[in-house]
C-alpha positions in Angstrom: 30.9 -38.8 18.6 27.4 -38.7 20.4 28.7 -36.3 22.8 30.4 -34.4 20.8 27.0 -34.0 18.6 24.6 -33.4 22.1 27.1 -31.0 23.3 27.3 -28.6 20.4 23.2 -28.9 19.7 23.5 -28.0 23.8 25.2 -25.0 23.0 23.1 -24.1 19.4 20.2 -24.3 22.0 21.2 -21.6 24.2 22.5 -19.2 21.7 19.3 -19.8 19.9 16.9 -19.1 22.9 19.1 -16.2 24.0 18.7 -14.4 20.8 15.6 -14.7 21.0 14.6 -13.5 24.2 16.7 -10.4 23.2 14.4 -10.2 19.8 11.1 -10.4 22.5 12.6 -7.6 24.2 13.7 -5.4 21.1 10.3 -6.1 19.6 8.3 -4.9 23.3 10.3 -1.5 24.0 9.6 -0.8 19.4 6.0 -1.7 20.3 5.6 0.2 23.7 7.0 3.1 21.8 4.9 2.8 18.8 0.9 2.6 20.4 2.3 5.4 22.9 3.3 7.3 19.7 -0.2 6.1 17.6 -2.5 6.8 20.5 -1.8 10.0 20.6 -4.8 10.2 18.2 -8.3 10.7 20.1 -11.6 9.0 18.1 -13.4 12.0 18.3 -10.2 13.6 15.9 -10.5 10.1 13.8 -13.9 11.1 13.5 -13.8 13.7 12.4 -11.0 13.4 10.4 -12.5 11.0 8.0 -16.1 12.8 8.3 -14.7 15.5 6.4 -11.7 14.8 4.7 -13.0 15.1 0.6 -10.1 12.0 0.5 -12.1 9.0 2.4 -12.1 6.3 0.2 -15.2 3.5 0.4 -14.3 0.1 1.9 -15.7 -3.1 0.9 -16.0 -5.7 3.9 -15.0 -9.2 1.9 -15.9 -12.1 4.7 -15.6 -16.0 3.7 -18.4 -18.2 5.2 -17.8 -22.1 4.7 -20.9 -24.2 6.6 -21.5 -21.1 8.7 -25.3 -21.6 8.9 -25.7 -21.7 12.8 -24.7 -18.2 13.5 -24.2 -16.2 9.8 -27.6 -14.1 10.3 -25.9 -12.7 13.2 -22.7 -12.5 12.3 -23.8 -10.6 8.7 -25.9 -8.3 10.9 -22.9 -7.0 13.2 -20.8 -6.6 10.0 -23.8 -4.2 8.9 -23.4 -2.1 11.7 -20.5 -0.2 11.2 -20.0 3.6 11.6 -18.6 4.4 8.0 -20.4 6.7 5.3 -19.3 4.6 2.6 -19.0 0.5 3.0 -20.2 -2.7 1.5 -20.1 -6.1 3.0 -19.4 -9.0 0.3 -20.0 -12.4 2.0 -18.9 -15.3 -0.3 -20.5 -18.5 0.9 -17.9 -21.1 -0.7 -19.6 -23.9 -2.1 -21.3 -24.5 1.7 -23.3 -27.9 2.1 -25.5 -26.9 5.1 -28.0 -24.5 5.2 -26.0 -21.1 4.7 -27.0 -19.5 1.4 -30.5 -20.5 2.5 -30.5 -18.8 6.0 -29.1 -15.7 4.1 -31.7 -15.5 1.0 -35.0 -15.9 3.4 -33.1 -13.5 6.5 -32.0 -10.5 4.4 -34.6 -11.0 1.7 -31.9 -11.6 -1.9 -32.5 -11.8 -5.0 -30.5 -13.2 -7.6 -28.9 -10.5 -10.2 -27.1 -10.8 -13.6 -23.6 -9.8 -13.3 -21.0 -10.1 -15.9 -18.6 -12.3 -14.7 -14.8 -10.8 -15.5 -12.4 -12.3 -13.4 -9.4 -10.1 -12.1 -8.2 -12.8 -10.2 -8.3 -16.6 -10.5 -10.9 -18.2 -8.3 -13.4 -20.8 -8.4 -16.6 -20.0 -10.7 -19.3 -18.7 -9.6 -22.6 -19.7 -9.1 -25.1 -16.8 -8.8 -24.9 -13.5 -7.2 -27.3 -12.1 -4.9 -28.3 -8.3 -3.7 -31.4 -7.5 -0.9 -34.7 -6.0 -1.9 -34.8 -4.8 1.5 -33.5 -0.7 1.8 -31.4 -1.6 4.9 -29.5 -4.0 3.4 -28.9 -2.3 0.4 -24.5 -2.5 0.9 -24.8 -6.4 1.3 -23.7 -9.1 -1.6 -23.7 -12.3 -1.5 -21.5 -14.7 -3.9 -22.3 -18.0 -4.4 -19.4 -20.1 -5.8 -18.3 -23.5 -5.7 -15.6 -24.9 -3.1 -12.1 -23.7 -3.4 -10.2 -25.9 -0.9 -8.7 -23.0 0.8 -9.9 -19.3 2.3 -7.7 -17.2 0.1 -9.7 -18.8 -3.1 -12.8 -17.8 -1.4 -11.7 -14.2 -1.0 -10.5 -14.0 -4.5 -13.9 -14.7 -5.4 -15.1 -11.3 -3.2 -12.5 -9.5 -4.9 -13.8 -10.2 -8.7 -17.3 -7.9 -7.0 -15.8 -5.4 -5.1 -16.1 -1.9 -5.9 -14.4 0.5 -3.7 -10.7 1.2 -3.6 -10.0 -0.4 0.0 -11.4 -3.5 1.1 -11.5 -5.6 4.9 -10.6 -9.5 4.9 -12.2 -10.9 7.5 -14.1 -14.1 8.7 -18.1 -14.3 8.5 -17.5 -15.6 12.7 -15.5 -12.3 13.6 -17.3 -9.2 15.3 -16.2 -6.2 14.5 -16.1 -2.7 16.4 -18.5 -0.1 15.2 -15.5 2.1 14.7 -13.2 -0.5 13.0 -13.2 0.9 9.8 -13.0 4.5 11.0 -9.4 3.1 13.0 -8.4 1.3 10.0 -8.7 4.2 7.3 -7.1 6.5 9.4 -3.4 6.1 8.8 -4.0 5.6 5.3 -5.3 9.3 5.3 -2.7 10.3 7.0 0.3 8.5 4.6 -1.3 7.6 1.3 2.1 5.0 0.9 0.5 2.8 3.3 -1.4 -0.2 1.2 -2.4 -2.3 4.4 -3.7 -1.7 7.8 -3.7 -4.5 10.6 -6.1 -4.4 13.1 -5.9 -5.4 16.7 -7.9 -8.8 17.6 -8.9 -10.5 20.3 -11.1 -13.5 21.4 -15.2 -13.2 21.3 -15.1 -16.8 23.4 -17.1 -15.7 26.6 -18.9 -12.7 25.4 -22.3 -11.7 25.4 -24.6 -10.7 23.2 -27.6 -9.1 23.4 -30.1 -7.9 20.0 -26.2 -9.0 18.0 -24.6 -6.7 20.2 -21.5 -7.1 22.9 -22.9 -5.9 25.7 -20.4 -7.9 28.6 -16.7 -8.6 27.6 -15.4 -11.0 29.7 -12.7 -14.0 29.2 -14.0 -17.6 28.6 -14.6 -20.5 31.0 -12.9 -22.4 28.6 -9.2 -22.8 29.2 -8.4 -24.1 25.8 -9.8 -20.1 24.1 -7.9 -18.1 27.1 -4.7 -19.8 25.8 -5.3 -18.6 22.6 -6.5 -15.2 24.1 -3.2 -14.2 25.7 -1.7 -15.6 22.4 -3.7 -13.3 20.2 -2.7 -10.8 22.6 1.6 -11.2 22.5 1.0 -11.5 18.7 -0.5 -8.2 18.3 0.3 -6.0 21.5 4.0 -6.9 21.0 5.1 -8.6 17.9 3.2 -6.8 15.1 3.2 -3.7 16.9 6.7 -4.0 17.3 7.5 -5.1 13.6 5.5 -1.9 12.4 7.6 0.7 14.0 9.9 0.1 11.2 8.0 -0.8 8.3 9.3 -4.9 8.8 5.3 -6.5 9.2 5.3 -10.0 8.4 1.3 -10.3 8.2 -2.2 -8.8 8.1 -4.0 -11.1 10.1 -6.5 -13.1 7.8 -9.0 -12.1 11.0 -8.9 -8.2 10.1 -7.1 -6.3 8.0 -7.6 -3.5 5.8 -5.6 -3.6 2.0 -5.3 -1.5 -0.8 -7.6 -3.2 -3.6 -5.4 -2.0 -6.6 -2.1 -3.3 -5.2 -3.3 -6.9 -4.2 -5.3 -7.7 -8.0 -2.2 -6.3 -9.2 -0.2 -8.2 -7.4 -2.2 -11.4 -8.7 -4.6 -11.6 -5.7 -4.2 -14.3 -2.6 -2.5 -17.3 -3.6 -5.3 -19.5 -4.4 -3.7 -22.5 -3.5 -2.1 -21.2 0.1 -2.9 -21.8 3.9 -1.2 -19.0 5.1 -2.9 -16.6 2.9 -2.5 -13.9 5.6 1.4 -14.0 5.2 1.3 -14.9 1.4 -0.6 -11.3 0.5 1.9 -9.4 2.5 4.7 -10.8 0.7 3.3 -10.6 -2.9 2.1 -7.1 -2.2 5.8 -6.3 -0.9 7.1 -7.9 -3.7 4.9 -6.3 -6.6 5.3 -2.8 -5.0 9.7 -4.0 -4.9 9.8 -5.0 -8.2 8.0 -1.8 -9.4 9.9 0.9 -7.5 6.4 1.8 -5.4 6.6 3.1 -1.7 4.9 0.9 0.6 4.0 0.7 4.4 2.0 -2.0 5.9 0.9 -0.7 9.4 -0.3 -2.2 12.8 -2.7 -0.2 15.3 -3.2 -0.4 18.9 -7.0 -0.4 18.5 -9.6 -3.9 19.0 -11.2 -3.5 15.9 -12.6 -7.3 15.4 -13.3 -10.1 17.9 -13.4 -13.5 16.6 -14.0 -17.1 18.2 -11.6 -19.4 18.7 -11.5 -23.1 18.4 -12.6 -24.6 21.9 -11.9 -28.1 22.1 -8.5 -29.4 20.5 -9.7 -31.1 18.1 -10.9 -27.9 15.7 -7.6 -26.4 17.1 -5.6 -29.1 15.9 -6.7 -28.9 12.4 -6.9 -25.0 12.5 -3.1 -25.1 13.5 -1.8 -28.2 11.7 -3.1 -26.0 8.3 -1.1 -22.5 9.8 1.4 -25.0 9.8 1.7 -25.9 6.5 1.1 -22.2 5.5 4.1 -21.7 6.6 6.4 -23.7 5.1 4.4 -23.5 2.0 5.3 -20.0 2.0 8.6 -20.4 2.9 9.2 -22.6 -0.4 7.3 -20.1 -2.6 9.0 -16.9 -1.5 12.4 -18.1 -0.8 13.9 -16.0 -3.5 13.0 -13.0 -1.1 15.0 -14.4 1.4 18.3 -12.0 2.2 17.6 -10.2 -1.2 18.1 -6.5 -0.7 16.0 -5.9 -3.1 12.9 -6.8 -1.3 13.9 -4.1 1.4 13.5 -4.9 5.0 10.7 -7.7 4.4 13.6 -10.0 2.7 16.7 -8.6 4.7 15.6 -8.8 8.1 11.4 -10.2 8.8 12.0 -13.3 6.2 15.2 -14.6 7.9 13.8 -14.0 11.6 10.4 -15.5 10.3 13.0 -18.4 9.2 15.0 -18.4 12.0 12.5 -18.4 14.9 8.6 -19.1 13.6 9.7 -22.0 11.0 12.8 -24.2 13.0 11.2 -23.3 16.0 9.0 -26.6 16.4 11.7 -28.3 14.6 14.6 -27.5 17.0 12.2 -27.9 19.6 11.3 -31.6 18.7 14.8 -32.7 18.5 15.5 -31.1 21.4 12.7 -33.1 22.9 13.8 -36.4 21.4 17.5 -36.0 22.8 16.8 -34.5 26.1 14.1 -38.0 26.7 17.1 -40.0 25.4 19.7 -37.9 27.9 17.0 -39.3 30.7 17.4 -42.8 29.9 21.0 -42.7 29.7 21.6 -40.7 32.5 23.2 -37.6 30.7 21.5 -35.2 32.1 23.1 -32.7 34.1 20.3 -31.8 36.3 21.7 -28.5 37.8 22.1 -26.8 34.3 18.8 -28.2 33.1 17.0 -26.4 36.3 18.8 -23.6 36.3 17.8 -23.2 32.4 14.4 -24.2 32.9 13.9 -21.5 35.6 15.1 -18.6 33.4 13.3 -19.3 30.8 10.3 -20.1 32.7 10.5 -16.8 34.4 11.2 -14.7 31.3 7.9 -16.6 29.4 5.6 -15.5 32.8 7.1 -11.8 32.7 6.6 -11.5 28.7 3.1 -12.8 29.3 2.4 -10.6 32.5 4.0 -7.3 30.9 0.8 -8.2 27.4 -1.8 -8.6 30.4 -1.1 -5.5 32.3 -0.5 -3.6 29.1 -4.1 -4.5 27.7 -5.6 -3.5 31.0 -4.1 -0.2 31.0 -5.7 0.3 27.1 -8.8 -1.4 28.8 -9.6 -2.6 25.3 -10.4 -6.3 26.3 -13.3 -7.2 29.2 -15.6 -5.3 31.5 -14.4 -7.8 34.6 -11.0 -7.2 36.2 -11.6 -11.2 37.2 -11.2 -11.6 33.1 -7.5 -10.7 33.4 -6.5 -13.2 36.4 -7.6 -15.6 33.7 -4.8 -14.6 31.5 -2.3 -14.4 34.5 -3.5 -17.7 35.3 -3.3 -19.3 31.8 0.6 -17.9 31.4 1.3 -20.0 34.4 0.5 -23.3 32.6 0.9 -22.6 28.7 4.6 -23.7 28.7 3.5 -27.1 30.0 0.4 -27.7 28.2 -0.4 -25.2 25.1 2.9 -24.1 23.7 3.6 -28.4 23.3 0.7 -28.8 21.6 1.2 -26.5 19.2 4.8 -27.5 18.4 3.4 -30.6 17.1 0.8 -29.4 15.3 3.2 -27.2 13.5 5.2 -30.3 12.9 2.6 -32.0 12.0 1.5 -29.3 9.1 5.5 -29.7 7.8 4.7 -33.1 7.4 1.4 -32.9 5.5 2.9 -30.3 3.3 6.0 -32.4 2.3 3.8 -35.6 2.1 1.7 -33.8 -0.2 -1.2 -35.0 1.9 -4.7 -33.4 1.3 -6.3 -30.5 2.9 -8.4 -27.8 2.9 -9.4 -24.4 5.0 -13.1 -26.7 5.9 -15.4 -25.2 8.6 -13.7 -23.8 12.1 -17.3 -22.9 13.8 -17.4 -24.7 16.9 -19.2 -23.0 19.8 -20.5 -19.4 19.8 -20.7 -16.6 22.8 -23.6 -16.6 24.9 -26.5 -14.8 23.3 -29.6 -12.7 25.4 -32.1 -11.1 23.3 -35.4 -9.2 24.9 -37.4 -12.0 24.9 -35.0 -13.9 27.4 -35.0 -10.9 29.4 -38.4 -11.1 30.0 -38.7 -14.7 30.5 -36.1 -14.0 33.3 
């Protein structure tokens, strides 16, 4: 009977894996095809484009900040810089306990104003709401309101002030690209369908700054943030890029993205209550635009618009990953009605079941598979020959996946300054079936468990270490 039963998982395995290496492959020949297509575009035409179309809409920058006191005057400033005509930036400090609101009243000199308070979406309540005396600060808010338990409250609270038609979700830790909203607008100039716009990301782990600006980019010493690096990397240079080549996006990352304001309050805003509030918009903006007979596209481009830090010891990773985790079967159980429903178009016939099949039983398979190969080893079941042989393949395709992202992003030249940056990445693909990928598989387990368990959590703080920063003064002390 146990033979039987470790024999036909044997075989599940291998069926499983090989359809999914054939999915890595579909998904890297749709993406190569698509950023060729896309960067056709030169920024001097997206320029100008947008400089003169009469149809540029206004964006609103909407950026969370939790106990972000040790770097949010920087990070607010580099929001501030971007190259747009029309923009706000709305940073909603969620019911912080460290020095935050503070740093940002005496830094960009706010004021408390009267507002009206009319909730389109359901959020915490708000505090107070602030604006800047000073003229250069003019397109900043602040929003003051008490502790949701999860980022998508917090940007519901952004929402209820917003006041252009468009609007950026994005962390108060992430850098963006002067041109990022220029990139981002584009396409939605260019097919007026289209209610969200992903942005490339990448790390900011490694960089410095000088006077809040990049002025090296260059990979980090820190082994644990190039993991996530060339992960960031596959996740947007292949997989979303891919998935957008036929309208099948499973997410705008929560990093970056650009959506349609109209369609998400009407679609009931973020799911206050979710932990994978990047996936849980995309479907409830699929779903409301389904269920009312609207055309939709969400779209993915091949440009860096933001840099963000990752977590750098494993510790804030663990807890950053453990909630993804949870986010994702929490989402699983609310839109499973979606799943292989025609009527919810290519999101429910073909990225729901894939997200299923592969992103959600992944760690699960994986885990048993770990559990009965260890058991194999202490019965001697193993069959060595098969197991290397396997192992190899695998092992091989993972480095030439990893390889094909690295060379890839140093032909766009969209990542570092040093060449040395990219032998990093080489380097880390080598070792991130051994030592990252595991981790992760259990702290995705771990985040089924907490969900099912009904254990406690909540989005908390992710600020751990920041880029190097130079500023005149250190110049001159040099």
């Amino acid at each position: 009977m146990w033979q039987i039963l470790f024999t036909s998982y044997g075989f599940f395995v291998f069926f499983y894996s090989l359809a999914l290496i054939i999915s890595y492959v579909a998904l890297l020949i749709l993406a190569y095809r698509y950023s060729t297509h896309y960067r056709r575009w030169t920024l001097d035409y997206v320029q100008q484009m947008v400089e003169t179309s009469p149809f540029t809409p206004g964006v609103s920058i909407v950026a969370p900040a939790y106990n972000e006191g040790v770097n949010i005057v920087e990070n607010v400033r580099s929001l501030l810089r971007q190259n747009y005509p029309k923009f706000e930036v709305v940073i909603v400090n969620d019911g912080s306990t460290d020095d935050t609101l503070e740093k940002l009243i005496n830094n960009f000199s706010l004021i408390e104003v009267p507002y009206d308070y009319v909730y389109h979406i359901h959020c915490q309540r708000f505090r107070r709401l602030f604006r800047s005396t000073d003229y250069h600060y003019r397109n900043l808010v602040v929003v003051d309101k008490e502790n949701g338990g999860t980022k998508a409250d917090a940007v519901n609270g952004g929402l209820n002030v917003v006041q252009y038609p468009f609007f950026i979700n994005t962390d108060s830790d992430c850098i963006l690209a002067k041109d990022a909203i220029y990139q981002c607008i584009f396409p939605v100039l260019l097919n007026h369908n289209i209610i969200a716009v992903s942005g490339t990301m990448s790390m900011s782990n490694g960089f410095v700054l000088r006077n809040n600006e990049i002025v090296e980019y260059k990979a980090s010493s820190n082994p644990l943030a190039v993991f996530q690096d060339l992960e960031y990397k596959r996740s947007f240079l292949i997989g979303k890029m891919g998935w957008s080549n036929f309208n099948a996006m499973p997410n705008v990352s929560g990093g970056y993205g650009l959506f349609n304001t109209n369609i998400v309050i009407a679609a009931g805003g973020y799911g206050f209550d979710s932990f994978a509030e990047d996936m849980d918009m995309i479907y409830r903006m699929v779903r409301y635009c389904c269920d009312f007979n609207r055309p939709y596209r969400v779209v993915q481009i091949p440009h860096t618009c933001c840099w963000t830090e990752g977590p750098s010891t494993f510790k804030v990773l663990y807890r950053q990953r453990v909630r993804w985790g949870r986010g994702l079967i929490q989402l699983m159980h609310q839109h499973f009605n979606m799943l292989l429903n025609p009527k919810y178009k290519i999101l429910g016939m073909v990225t729901m079941p894939y997200a299923l099949l592969f992103e959600f039983l992944a760690p699960i398979i994986e885990g048993i598979g770990f559990v009965m190969f260890v058991y194999l080893i202490i019965v001697g079941g193993v069959n060595w020959m098969s197991f290397w042989t396997v192992f190899v393949m695998v092992y091989i395709f993972a480095i030439l996946l990893s390889q094909f992202v690295v060379f890839y992003d140093y032909i766009l030249g969209s990542s570092y300054t040093r060449t040395r940056s990219y032998g990093r990445l080489l380097l880390a693909a080598l070792f991130e079936p051994f030592i990252y990928h595991p981790f992760i598989t259990f702290c995705s387990l771990n985040g089924y468990f907490n969900y099912l368990f009904k254990r406690k959590a909540s989005w908390g703080n992710m600020t751990r270490t920041r880029y190097k920063v130079e500023d005149d003064d250190a110049e001159e002390k040099k």
